[in-house]
N, C-alpha and C positions, 0 to 999 in steps of 0.2 A: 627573605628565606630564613626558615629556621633550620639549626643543624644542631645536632643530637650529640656533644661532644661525646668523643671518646669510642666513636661507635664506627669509626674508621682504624684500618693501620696504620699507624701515624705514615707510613710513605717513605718517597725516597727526599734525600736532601742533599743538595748538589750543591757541592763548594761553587760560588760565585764571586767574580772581581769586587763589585758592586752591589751589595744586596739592596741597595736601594733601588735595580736598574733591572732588565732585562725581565719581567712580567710579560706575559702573552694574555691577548684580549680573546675573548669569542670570535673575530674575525682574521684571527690570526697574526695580525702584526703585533713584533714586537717593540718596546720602546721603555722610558722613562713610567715606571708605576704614576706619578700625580708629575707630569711634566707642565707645569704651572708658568705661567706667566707671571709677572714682578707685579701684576693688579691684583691675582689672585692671591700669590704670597701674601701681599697686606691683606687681604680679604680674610683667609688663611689666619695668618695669626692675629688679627681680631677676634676671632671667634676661640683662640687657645684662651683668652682672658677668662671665658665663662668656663673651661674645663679644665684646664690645666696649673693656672697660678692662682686659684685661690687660695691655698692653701697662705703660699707665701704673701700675696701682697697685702693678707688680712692680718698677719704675723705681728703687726703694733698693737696689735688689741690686745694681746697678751703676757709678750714680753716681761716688758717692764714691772706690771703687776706680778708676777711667777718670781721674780727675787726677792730676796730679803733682806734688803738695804736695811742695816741700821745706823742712823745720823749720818748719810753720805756728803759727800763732800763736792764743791766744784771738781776739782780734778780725779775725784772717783766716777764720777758722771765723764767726764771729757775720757777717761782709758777705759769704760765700757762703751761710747759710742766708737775710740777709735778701734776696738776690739770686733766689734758689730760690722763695723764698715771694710775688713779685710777679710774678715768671715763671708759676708755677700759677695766681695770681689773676689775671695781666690776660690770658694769654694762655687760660689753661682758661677761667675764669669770663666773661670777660666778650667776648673775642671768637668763642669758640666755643659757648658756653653760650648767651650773649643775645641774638646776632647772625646767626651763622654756620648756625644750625642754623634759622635761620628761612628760608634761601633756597634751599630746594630745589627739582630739577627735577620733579614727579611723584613724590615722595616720594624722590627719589635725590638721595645728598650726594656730597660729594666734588670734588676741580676740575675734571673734565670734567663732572660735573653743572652747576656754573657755567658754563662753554662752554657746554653745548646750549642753557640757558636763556637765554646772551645771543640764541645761534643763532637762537632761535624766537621773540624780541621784536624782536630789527632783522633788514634783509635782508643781511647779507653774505656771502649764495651760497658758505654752509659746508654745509648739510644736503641730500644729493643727494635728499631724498624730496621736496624742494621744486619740483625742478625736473622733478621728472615727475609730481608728480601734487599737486592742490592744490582743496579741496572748495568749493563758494560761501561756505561760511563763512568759512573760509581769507580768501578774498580780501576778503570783507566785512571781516574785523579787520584785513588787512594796510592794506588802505584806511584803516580808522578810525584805525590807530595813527601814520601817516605824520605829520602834524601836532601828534601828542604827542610827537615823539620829539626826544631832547637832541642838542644840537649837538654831544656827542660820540659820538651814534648815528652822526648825519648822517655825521663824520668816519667811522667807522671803514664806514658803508656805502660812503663814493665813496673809499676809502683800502686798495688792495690790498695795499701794505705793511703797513700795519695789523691787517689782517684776518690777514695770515700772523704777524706777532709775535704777535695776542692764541692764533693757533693753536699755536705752537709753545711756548711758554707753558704752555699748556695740558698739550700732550704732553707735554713735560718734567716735570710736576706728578704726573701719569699715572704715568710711568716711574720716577719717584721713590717716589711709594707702593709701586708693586711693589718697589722697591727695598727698601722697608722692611717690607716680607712676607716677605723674604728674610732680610734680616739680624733681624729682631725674633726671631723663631722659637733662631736660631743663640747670640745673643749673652742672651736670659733664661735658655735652658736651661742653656748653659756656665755662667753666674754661679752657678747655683742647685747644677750639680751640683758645683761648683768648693770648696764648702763642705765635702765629703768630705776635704779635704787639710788642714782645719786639727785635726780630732782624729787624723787619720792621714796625718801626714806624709809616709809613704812610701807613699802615693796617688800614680802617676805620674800626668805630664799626659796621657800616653798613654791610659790607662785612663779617665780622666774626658771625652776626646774619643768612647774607644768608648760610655761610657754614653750621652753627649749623643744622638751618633748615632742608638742602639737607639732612644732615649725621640722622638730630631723621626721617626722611620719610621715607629712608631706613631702620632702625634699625625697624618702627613700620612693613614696609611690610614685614619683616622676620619673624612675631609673629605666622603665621599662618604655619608655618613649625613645630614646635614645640622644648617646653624646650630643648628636646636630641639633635636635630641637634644641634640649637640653642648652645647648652654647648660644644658640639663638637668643633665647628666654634670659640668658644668664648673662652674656657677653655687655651687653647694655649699662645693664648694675656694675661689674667690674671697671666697664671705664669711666664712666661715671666718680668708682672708688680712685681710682689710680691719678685720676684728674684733678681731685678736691684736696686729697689728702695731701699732698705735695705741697697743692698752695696756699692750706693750712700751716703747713710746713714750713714754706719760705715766711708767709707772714708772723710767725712763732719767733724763729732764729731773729728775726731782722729787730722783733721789740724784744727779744728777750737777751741773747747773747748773739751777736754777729759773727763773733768769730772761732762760731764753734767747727768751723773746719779746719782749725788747726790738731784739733785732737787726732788726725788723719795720720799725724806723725807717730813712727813707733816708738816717741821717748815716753808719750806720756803712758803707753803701754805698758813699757819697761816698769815705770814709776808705782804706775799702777798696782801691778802686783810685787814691786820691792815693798810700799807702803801698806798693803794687805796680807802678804804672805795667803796662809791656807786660807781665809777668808774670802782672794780674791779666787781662790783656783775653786773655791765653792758656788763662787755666782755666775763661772762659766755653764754650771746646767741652767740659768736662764737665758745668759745671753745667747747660747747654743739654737735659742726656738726663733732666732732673727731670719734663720735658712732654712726653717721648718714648711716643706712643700717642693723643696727644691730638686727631690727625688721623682716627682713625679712629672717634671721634666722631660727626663728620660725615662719612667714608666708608660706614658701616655703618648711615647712618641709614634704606637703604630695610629692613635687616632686622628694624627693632625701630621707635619713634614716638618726636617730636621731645619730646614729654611725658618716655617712661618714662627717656631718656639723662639730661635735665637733671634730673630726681629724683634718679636713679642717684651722679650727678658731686657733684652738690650738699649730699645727705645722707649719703655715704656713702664716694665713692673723694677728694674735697678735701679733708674735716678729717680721712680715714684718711693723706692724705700729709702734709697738713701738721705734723701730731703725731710722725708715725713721722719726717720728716726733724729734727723738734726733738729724739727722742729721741737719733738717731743723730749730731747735731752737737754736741749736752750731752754724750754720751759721749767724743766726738773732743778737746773743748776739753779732758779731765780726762787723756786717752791722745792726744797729739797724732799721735804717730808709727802710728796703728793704721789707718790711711783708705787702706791697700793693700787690707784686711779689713775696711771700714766697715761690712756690715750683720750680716756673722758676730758679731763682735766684741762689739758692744753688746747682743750678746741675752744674756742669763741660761743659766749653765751646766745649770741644773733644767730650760727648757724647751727645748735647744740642740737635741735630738733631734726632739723631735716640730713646732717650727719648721721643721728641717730639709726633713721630708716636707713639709710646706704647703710652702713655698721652694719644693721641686722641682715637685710639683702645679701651683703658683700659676705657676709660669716657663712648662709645659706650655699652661695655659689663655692665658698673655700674647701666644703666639704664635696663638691662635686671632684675635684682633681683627685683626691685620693681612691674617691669610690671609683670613679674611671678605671685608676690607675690595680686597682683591688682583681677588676673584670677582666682587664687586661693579663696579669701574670696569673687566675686563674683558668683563662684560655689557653696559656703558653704549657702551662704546666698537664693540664688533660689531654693537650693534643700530643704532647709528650711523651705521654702514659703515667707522669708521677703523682697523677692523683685521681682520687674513685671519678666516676662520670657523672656532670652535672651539666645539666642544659643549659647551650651557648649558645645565644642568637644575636646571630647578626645582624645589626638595624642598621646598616646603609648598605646600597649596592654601590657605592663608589669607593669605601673606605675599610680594608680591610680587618685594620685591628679595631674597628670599632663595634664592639660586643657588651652585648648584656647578659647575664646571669641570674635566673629568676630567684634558685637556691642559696645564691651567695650572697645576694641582696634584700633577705628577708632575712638573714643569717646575720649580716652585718647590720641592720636597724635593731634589731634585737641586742645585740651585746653593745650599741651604739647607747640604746637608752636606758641600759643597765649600769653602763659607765656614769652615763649622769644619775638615775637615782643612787649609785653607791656611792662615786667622790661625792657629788652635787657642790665640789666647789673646783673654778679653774684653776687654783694654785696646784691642788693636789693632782688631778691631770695632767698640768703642766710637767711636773716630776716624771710621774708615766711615758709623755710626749716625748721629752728630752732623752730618756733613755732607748727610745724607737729610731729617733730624726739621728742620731749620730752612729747606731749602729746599722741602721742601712749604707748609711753614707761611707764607713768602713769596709764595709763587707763588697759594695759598688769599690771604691779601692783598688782592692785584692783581686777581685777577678778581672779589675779592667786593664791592672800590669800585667796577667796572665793573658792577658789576650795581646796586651801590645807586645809582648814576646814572642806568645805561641801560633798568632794568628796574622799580626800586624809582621812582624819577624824584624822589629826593633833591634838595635842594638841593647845589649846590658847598660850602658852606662846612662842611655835616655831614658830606659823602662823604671833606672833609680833615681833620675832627675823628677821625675816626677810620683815615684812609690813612696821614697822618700820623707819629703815637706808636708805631704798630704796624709801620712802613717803616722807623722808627729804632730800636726795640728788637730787630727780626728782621734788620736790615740789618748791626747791630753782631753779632749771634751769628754771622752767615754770616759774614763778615769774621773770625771769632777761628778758626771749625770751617775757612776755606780754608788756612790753616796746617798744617792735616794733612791734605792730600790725599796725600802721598807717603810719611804714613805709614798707610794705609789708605784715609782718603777716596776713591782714583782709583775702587775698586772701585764704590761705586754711580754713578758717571760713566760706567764703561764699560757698565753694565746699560742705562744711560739711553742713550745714546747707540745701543746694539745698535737697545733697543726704538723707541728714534725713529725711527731710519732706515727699520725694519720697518713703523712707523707710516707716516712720510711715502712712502715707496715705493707702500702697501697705494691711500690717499687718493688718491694721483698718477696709478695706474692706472684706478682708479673714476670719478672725475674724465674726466678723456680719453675712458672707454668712454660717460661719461652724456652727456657732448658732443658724440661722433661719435652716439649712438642720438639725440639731439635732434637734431641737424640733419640727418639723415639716414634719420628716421622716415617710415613712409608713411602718405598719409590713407587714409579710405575709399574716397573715391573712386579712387585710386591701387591699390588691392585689387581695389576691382571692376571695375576695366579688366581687370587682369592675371587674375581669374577666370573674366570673358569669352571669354580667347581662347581655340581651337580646339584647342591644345597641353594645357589643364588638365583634367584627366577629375578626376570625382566617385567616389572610390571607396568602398564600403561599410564601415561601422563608422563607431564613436566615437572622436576625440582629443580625447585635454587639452592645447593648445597654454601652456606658462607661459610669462608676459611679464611683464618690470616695466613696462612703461607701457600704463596702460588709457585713454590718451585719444592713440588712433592706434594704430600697428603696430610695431613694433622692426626694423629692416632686417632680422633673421633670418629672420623670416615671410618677405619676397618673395623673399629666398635659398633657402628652405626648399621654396616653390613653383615656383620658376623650373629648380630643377636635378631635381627629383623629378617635376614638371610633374602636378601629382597633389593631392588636399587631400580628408579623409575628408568623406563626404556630412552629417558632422553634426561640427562642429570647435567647442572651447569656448576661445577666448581666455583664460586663467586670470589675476588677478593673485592672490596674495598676500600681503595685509596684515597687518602686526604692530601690536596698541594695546596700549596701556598701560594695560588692566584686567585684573580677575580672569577674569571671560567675558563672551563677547559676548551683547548679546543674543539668540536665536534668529531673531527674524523681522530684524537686522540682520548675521548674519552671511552669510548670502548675495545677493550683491545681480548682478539680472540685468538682461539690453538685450538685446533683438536691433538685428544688425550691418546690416539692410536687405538680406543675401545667402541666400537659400536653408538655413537648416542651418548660421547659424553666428551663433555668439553671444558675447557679449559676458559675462564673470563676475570681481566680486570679490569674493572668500574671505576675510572676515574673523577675527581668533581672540588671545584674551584668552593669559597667559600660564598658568592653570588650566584653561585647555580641551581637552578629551581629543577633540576632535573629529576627529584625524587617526589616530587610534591602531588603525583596522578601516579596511584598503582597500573592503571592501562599504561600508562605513556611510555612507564619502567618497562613494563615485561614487553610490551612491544619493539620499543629501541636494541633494548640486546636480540629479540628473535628478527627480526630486521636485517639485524649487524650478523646474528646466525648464520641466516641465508645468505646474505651478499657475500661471507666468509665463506662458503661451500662452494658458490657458485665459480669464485675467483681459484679457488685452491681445488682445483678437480682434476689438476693435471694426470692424466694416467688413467682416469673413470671415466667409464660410458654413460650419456646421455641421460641414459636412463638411471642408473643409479642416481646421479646426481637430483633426477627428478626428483627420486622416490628418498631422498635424505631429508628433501627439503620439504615432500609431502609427509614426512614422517615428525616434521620439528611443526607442522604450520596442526596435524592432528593432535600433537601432545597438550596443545594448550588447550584444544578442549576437550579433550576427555578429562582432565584433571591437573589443578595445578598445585604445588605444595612450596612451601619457604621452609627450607631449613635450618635451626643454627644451633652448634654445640656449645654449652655453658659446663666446663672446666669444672669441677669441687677438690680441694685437698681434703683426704681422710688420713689423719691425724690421729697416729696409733699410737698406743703406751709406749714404744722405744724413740719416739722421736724427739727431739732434745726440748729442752726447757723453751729458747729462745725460738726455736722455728715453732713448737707451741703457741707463744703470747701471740709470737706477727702475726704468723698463717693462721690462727683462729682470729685474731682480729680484722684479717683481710678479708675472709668467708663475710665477717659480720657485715664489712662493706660494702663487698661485692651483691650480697645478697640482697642490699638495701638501696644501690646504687642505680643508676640507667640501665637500660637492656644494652648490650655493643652489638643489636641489628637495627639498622636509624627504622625511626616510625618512618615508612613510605607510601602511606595508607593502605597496606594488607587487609582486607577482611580478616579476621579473627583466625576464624576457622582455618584459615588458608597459611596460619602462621604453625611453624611444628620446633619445642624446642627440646632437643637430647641432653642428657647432663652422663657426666662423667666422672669419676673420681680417679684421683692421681695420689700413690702412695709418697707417703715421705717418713 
């Protein structure tokens, strides 16, 4: 099924024990969303090697060569590998592995999953679906949780500065992984194919830019197939890679230094940079690219389980790096001067070749976890509402967060091999990279003690046990990786900055329209004056009026009737709901009211993200008049026979003499006293809006049959 992001009310969002837990199917039981058996867990995460660790476990290829050792030394080699090797362990193992993947939103990782999830434990009037529409239940938890909540809830609810840092934040975190969907793709494929130049020198670099290029146009035209094939296809190569390289690995350590797991101690660390000083705190923006992928761990967690990744990480992509980086710095200590070459170099001349293939394969699949991970937080954020509407299909019916993005994906091959034609070398990428890989990993941080506070309801003193060591360890990386912004790094700052802007503009507008439609909404009774008078004739047929707010009218409706002076003799208020399952239930996806007016009722549409329920214009308009009739029929208490007949012969006539879809499209006019800043946003929001998706899903309407009003809202 395809779905039309953005073209729902994002819905309601009900605090739960477990978000990994309590999903309702089509046949109404509920249970465990992917309640996996310990076969399928392995199964399971086999298949995360082709979409989710490529990033990381392809991470030797470039490395090494991204520093700029001059005349290192053994024991400069022995306090970078033990540098590397407590970087993979505190930062893979135990903050993303033990921690991190435990707090997801509805099975979405990532830092805007963080955001939503603070969003929907305290109120601080981020989630526009709160404010138009909010269930008894809703209110029952919001109630119950008021007096559980930490006194840095409290802050950040009465603190609208607050509320805009923990957002922007956020954004940036957002924009940063795309960042890193960008440059992951560019800078594994270069490394891999970049191997071509050491048996044939006279490899230009030209030619190794055209290859790269060929190999990301292919990898991007594969996106639209989706994760599963995609892991299929890919999963293969990955272990293949995770298999060889290790035992490259071990065979390396064992002829070249044996005992290079002693650098595992943190003296030679110590030594390390007492005998380098600012040189050594400079070659932390290379060693930094050792955990480069390790966010997409927890980005890509709605498309695979929090089970199969930590298997995955644990038995297979950790001791596959920690071996292959010991193989390649045993080899470095015996060839000091070879770390321009580090991963070529150490491999054996017997299997230099068929490495080679796996290398270029494996760089191919490293660039799938970030684009994953890219489709992913741009799903989370549309349905959100913080960003313009762009088509999100979802290509499995078993797996939730696993979505494609046709716009965003045509978008990112584009600035993907723009990166390669402008650096066209991986040192300087590398720079770029490193400044991406540690400030997402930051920014994950910061929101993930806000949640162990605000959401987990941790004590203070654990929320610093762990903000703490991991604020100083990524605090120190960002501080070495800011030293090369000018030489690369600007590049994922202006990505971020583009997409912010686009971000906060998109929010700003939305914002402003949910404010003006809330105070400026009509009641019922406010309807039924304006139906009364003398001016509104009832004319024959059926409309589908769509509104995002079903508790009251949206000013377009009394717009709609006051200049048309007119309103079909059978009008169906529509809302649109988007939840966060596979499908709805049947007898819960249409939910109806009549309005107390003649021929006009009230309806909300609800639908899972595997429901095909839009997919036949007949099937639509039949299910709600269907659900009409059974609704009159049940609800007659007090009407004669007849009447009720003649309601229901009046709903089954309306559809043919005429049917209409309606939907109002919003415009800010933007007049000479309006300030400077609501200016830039709100015209740059219009620019988007205008340019963006329709917010009525295509549900195969005939043309004709579609009617859309516009409106303008002073500001």
């Amino acid at each position: 099924m395809e779905v039309e992001s953005g073209s729902f009310e994002p819905g309601v969002f009900k605090k739960r024990a477990d978000p990994a837990e309590e999903h309702r199917n089509e046949s109404g039981l509920v249970g465990q969303r992917r309640n996996h058996n310990h076969l399928e867990d392995v199964i399971l995460a086999y298949e995360t090697l082709g979409v989710v660790f490529g990033g990381l476990a392809t991470s030797p290829l470039y490395v090494y060569p991204s520093m700029k050792l001059v005349s290192p030394t053994e024991d400069d080699y022995l306090g970078i590998y033990g540098i590397m090797f407590w970087t993979l362990t505190l930062i893979g193992v135990v903050k993303y592995v033990c921690i991190a993947l435990n707090s997801d939103d509805n099975g979405e990782g990532g830092t805007f999953a963080l955001y939503s999830l603070l969003c929907r434990n305290i109120n601080i009037g981020i989630l526009p679906s709160r404010s138009l529409s909010r269930t008894n239940n809703e209110h029952c938890d919001h109630a119950m949780s008021i007096a559980m909540r930490s006194k840095l809830g409290k802050y950040l609810e009465q603190s609208i500065i607050a509320q805009r840092i923990v957002l922007l934040i956020s954004m940036l975190g957002m924009c940063m992984l795309i960042g890193d969907g960008i440059l992951t793709p560019a800078i594994s494929v270069l490394s891999a194919i970049d191997g071509l130049r050491g048996p044939f020198p006279a490899v230009r670099k030209s030619a190794v830019e055209a290859i790269s290029i060929t190999v990301l146009l292919a990898l991007f035209l594969l996106q639209k197939h989706g994760a599963s094939r995609v892991s299929f296809l890919f999963s293969p190569i990955m272990g293949a890679w995770t298999l060889v390289t290790p035992i490259i690995g071990v065979y390396s350590l064992l002829r070249y230094y044996p005992g290079i797991f002693k650098a595992i101690s943190p003296q030679y660390i110590v030594h390390f940079f007492l005998r380098n000083r600012r040189k050594g705190w400079e070659l932390l923006g290379g060693t930094v690219l050792c955990i480069t992928g390790a966010e997409a761990m927890f980005a890509d967690l709605g498309h695979f389980n929090k089970r199969s990744i930590q298997m995955a990480f644990l038995f297979t992509i950790y001791p596959s790096l920690v071996l292959t980086y010991a193989g390649q710095t045993s080899y470095l200590i015996r060839h000091p001067n070879d770390h321009g070459d580090g991963f070529y170099k150490f491999v054996p001349h017997t299997v230099y070749w068929p490495l080679f293939i796996i290398a270029t394969l494996a760089a191919i699949v490293a660039s799938q976890s970030l684009i994953s991970a890219t489709f992913s937080v741009i799903k989370q954020t549309v349905f959100l509402d913080y960003f313009p509407r762009v088509k999100v299909v979802h290509t499995s019916q078993h797996k939730e967060g696993e979505v494609y993005s046709p716009e965003t994906n045509y978008i990112l091959m584009v600035l993907c091999i723009s990166v390669v034609l402008g650096f066209g070398d991986g040192k300087d990428i590398g720079n770029a990279f490193g400044v991406v890989v540690i400030l997402v990993m930051l920014i994950t941080t910061i929101l993930l003690t806000l949640v162990m506070i605000i959401v987990w309801r941790v004590p203070y003193i654990l929320a610093l046990l762990y903000f703490v060591p991991f604020v100083i360890l990524e605090g120190v990386y960002v501080s070495a990786v800011f030293i090369k912004i000018l030489e690369g790094g600007w590049f994922p700052f202006a990505i971020s900055v583009v997409l912010a802007f686009i971000m906060f503009a998109w929010y700003h507008g939305r914002q402003k329209k949910i404010e003006y439609e809330l105070a400026n909404k009509m009641s019922m009774d406010s309807l039924s004056n304006l139906m009364s008078s003398l001016e509104v004739q009832r004319v024959p047929g059926l409309c589908f009026f769509y509104s995002k707010i079903d508790d009251g009218f949206a000013t377009i409706v009394g717009n709609y009737i006051r200049n048309m002076r007119s309103l079909h003799k059978v009008t169906v208020f529509t809302t649109l709901r988007y939840r966060l399952v596979a499908k709805v239930n049947t007898n819960e996806r249409i939910i109806i009211r009549k309005l107390g007016i003649d021929g006009l009722y009230g309806c909300v549409i609800q639908y899972g993200y595997a429901d095909s329920f839009y997919e036949e214009r007949d099937d639509f308009v039949s299910q709600v008049l269907n659900r009409l009739q059974e609704y009159v029929r049940w609800n007659s208490d007090g009407e004669s026979p007849n009447s009720v007949e003649e309601e229901i012969s009046q709903l089954t006539n309306a559809e043919v003499v005429g049917l209409v879809h309606v939907h109002g499209k919003a415009r800010f006019h933007i007049g000479s006293l309006t300030n400077l800043t609501d200016k830039v946003l709100l015209g740059f929001y219009e620019f988007l809006h205008g340019n963006c998706r329709s917010a009525l899903p295509s549900i195969g309407i005939p043309l004709q049959q579609r009617m859309e009003i516009g409106m303008f809202y002073g500001t």
